[in-house]
C-alpha positions as CSV (number, residue, x, y, z in Angstrom):
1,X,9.3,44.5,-6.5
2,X,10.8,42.5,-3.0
3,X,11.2,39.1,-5.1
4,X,11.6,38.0,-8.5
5,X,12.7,35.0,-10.5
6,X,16.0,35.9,-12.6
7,X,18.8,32.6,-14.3
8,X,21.0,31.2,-12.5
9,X,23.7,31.6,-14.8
10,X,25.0,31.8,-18.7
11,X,23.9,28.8,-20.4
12,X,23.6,27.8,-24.2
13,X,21.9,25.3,-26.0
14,X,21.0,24.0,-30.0
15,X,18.6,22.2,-31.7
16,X,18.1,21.7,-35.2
17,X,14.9,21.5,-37.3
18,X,15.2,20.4,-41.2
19,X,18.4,21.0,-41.4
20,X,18.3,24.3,-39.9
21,X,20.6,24.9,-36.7
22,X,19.0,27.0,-34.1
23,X,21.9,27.8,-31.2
24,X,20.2,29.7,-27.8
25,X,22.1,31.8,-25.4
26,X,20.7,33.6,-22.7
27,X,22.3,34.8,-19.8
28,X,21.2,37.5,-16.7
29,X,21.3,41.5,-17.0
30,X,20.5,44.3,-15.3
31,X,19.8,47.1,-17.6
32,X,19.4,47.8,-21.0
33,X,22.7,48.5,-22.0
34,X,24.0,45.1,-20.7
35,X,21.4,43.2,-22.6
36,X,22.6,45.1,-26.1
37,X,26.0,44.5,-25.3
38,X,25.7,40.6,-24.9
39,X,23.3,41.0,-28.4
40,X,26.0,42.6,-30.1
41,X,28.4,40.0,-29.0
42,X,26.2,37.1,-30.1
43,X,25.8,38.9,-33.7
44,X,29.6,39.7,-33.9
45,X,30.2,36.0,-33.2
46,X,27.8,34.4,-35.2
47,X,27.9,37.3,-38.2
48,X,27.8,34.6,-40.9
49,X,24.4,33.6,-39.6
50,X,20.7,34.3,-41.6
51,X,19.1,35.7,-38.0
52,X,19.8,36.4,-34.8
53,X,16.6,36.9,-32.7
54,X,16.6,38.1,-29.6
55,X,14.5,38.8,-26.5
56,X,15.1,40.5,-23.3
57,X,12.9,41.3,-20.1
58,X,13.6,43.8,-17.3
59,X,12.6,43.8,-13.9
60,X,11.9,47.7,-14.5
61,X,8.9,46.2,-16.5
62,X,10.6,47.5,-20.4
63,X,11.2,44.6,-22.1
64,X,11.9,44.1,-26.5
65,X,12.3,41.6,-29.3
66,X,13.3,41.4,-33.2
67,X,12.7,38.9,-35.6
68,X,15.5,39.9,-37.1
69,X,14.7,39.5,-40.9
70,X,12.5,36.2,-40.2
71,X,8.4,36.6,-40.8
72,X,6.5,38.9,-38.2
73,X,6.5,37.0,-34.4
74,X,7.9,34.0,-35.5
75,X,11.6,34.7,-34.1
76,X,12.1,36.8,-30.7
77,X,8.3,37.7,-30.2
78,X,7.9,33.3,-29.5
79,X,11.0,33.8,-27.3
80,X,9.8,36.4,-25.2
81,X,6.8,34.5,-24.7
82,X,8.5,32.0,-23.5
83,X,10.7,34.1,-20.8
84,X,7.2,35.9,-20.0
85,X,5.5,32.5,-19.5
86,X,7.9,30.8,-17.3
87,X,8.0,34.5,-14.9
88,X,11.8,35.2,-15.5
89,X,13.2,38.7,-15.6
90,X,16.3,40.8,-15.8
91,X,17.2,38.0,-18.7
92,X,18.6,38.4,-22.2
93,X,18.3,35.3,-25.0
94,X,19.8,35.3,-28.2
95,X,18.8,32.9,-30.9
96,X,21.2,32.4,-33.9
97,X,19.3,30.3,-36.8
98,X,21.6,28.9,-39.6
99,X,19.3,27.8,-42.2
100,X,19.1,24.5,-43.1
101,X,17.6,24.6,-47.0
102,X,14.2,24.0,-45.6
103,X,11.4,26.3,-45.0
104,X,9.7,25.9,-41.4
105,X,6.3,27.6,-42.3
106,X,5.2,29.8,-38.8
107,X,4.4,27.2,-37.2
108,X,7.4,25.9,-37.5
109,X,9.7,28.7,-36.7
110,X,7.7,29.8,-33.4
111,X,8.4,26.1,-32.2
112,X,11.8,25.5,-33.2
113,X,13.1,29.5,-31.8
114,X,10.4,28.8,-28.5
115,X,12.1,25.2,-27.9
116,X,15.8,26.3,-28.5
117,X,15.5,28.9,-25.6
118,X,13.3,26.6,-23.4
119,X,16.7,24.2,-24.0
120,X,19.1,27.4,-22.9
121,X,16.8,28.0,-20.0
122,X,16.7,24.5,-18.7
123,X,20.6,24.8,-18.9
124,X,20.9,28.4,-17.3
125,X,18.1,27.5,-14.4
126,X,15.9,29.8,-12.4
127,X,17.5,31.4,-8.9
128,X,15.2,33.7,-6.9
129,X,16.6,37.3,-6.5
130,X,15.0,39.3,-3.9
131,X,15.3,43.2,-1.7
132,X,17.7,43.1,1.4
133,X,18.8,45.3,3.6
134,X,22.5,45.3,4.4
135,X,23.3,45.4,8.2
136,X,26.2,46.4,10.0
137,X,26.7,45.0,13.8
138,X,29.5,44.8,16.7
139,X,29.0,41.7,18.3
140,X,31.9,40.4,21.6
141,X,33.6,37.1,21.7
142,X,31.5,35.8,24.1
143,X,27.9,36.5,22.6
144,X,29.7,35.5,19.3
145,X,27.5,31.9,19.1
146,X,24.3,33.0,20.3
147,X,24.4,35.6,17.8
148,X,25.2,33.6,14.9
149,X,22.5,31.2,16.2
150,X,19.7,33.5,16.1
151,X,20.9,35.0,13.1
152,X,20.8,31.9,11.3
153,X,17.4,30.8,12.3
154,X,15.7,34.2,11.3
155,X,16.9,33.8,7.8
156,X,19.5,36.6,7.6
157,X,23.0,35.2,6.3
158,X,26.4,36.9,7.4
159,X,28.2,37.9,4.4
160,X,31.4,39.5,6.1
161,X,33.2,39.3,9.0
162,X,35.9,41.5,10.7
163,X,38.0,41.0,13.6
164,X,39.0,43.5,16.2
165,X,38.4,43.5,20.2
166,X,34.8,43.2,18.7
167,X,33.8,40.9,15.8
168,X,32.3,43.7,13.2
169,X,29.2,41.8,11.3
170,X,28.2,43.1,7.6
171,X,24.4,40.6,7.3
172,X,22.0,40.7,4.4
173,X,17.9,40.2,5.6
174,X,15.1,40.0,3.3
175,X,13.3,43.2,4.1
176,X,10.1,41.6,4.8
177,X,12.3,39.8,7.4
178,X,14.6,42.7,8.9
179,X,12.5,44.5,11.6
180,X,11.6,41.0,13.5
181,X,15.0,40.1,13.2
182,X,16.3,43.2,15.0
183,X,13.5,42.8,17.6
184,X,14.6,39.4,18.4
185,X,18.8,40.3,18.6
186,X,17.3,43.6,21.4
187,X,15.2,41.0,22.9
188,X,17.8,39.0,23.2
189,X,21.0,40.6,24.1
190,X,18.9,43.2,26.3
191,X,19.4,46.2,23.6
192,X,23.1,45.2,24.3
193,X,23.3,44.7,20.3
194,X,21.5,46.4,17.5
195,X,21.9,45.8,14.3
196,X,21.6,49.2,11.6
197,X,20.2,49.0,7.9
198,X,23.1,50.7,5.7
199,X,21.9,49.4,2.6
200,X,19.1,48.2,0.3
201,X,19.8,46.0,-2.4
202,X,18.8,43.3,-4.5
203,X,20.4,39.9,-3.4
């Protein structure tokens, strides 16, 4: 997988239906234990609570829900619809119903658990994670602007920099992007500078 859509951040939200308060949290995570840590965490806040759904998706492709205690896929199943519908992955959402006195029917529930997290989705927002390769360069003083130019335009962002009698370049390059991008700095600079993949990660 080279790209995928992930959240931007931790975000929460609530609605309430008939009385009943449904609070969504959902937040980004890598692996499996993360995603039962930040569960836990939910549950141990909110312990007083009749449910606390939950959903999760991994970009591995292993993905889960509970309904925790509520009527079969009316709680997390609706919720990881929702994350599966809208193409987000390496996500976690919680949903914490307090219930209000009145019963929802199905219908009801897979509405009011599906619109909470839409609301804690909005509020996180979508960011676009995709593979990189991590390349380490020496660059002088003088070619110093050209390089950054070129660099620049070819899509591949400098993420540290290092002074010495050179100026030692950590970039990060899509991987779809890299091999033209180290074509074009030879080309350039006459094999005079060539960049070197150290790394592959997700960025």
């Amino acid at each position: 997988m080279e790209k995928y859509i992930t959240v931007s951040q931790y975000a929460s939200d609530e609605i309430t239906e008939k009385k009943s308060r449904f609070i969504a949290y959902m937040t980004h995570i890598e692996t499996k234990e993360e995603a039962d840590e930040f569960i836990s965490s939910i549950k141990k806040k909110h312990y007083d609570a009749r449910h606390n759904v939950y959903a999760y998706i991994l970009s591995s492709g292993e993905k889960k829900y509970s309904d925790d205690g509520e009527p079969s896929k009316t709680g997390g199943f609706p919720v990881l619809e929702m994350l599966e519908k809208e193409n987000i992955t390496d996500v976690v959402c919680v949903v914490t119903r307090y219930f209000g006195g009145t019963l929802l029917g199905v219908g009801g529930l897979i509405r009011a658990y599906t619109l909470a997290a839409k609301c804690a989705l909005d509020k996180a927002g979508k960011k676009e994670k995709q593979m990189c390769h991590i390349l380490n360069v020496s660059v002088s003083y003088p070619d110093l602007d050209s390089f950054i130019h070129i660099t620049e335009e070819s899509d591949t962002e400098i993420i540290m920099k290092e002074y010495s009698d050179k100026i030692n370049l950590t970039l990060s390059s899509p991987i779809e992007n890299t091999d033209k991008y180290i074509e074009k700095i030879n080309d350039y600079f006459n094999g005079k500078i060539n960049p070197k993949i150290t790394d592959t990660v997700l960025n």
